[in-house]
N, C-alpha and C positions, 0 to 999 in steps of 0.2 A: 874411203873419202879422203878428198886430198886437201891437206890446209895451208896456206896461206899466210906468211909472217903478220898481214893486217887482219886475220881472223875470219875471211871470205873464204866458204871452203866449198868445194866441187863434189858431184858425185858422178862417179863413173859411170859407165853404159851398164856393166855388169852389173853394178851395185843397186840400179834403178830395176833392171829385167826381174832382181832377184827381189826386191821391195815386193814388184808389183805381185810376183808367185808369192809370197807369203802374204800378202793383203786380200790377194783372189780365194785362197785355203781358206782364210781366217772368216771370210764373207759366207763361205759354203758352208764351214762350222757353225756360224752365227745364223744361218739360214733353216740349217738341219734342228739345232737346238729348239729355235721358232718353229718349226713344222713338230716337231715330238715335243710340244710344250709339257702338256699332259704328266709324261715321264719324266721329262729333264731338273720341273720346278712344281713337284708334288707338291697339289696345297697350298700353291704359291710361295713355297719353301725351297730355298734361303728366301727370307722377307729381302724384297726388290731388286730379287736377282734377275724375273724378267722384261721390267723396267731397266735394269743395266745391260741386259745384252741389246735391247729395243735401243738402248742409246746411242750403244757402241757399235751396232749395223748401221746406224746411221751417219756416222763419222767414218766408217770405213768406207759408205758409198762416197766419200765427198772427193772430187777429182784432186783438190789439192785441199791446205789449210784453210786458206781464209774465206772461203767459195762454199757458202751450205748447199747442201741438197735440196732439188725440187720436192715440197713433202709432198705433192704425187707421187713422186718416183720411189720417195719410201713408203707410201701406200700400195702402191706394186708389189714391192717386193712381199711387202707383208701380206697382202693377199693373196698372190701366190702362194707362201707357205699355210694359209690357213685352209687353203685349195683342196693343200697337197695333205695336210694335217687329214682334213674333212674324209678324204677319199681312203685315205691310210686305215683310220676309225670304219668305217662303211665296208671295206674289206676283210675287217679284223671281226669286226660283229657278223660278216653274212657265213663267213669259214666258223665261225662260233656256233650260228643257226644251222647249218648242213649238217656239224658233228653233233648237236643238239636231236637233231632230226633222223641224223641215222639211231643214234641209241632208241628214239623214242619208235620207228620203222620196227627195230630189233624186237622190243621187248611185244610191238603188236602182230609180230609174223605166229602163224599157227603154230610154227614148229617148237620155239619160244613158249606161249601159250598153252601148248598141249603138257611140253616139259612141267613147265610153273607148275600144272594142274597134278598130274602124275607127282611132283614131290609135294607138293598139299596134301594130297591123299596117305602118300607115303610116310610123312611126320605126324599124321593124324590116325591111321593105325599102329606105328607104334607108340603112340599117348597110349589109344584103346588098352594094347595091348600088356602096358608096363603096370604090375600088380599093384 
C-alpha cells in the first residue's frame, strides 16, 4: 500500500488480487467449518463459536465495507452447506449400514453357523468332561 503525505493511501493491483485470494480461502474455510458443523462445534462448543463464524461468512461475502449482503444470498450459502452437511451424514450412516450388514450376512452364513455350533459342542464336552 502506497501512502500519501495527506494520509490517502492506494492499493496496488497485486495487493488487491492477493486480498481477494486470501478472502476467497477464508470463505471456503468458513463454508467447510459450516458444512462439518457437527465436528467443528461439538455440543455447540466453544459457546458461540458458530454464531461467530455465521457472522464472519457473512462480512466476507460483503463486496466491500459499507454495502451489506443480500441475506438471501447468505441464505444460499448456508444452505448449501447444510446440503452438503445433509448428504456428508447420509453417506457416513449408509457405509456404516453395509459394514453393519456385512458383519450381521457373516455371523448368519452357514459356514459361520455350523463353526458357532461345532465350538458350543466342543466347550460343552469339555465342561462334561473336566472331573
Amino acid at each position: 500500500m502506497c501512502s500519501r503525505p495527506d494520509g490517502i493511501g492506494t492499493v496496488t493491483v497485486e495487493e488487491k488480487e492477493r486480498f481477494e485470494e486470501i478472502k476467497e480461502r477464508l470463505r471456503l474455510l468458513l463454508e467447510n467449518q459450516i458444512t462439518h458443523f457437527r465436528y467443528c462445534f461439538p455440543f455447540g462448543r466453544p459457546e458461540g463459536a458458530l454464531k461467530a463464524t455465521l457472522s464472519l461468512l457473512e462480512r466476507v461475502l460483503m463486496k466491500d465495507i459499507v454495502t451489506p449482503v443480500p441475506q438471501e444470498e447468505v441464505k444460499a450459502v448456508i444452505r448449501k452447506c447444510l446440503e452438503q452437511a445433509a448428504l456428508i451424514n447420509y453417506t457416513r450412516l449408509s457405509e456404516y449400514a453395509k459394514i453393519e450388514g456385512k458383519k450381521r450376512e457373516m455371523y448368519e452364513h452357514p459356514v459361520f453357523c455350523l463353526a458357532s455350533q461345532v465350538m458350543d459342542l466342543t466347550i460343552q464336552n469339555q465342561k462334561d468332561a473336566a472331573p
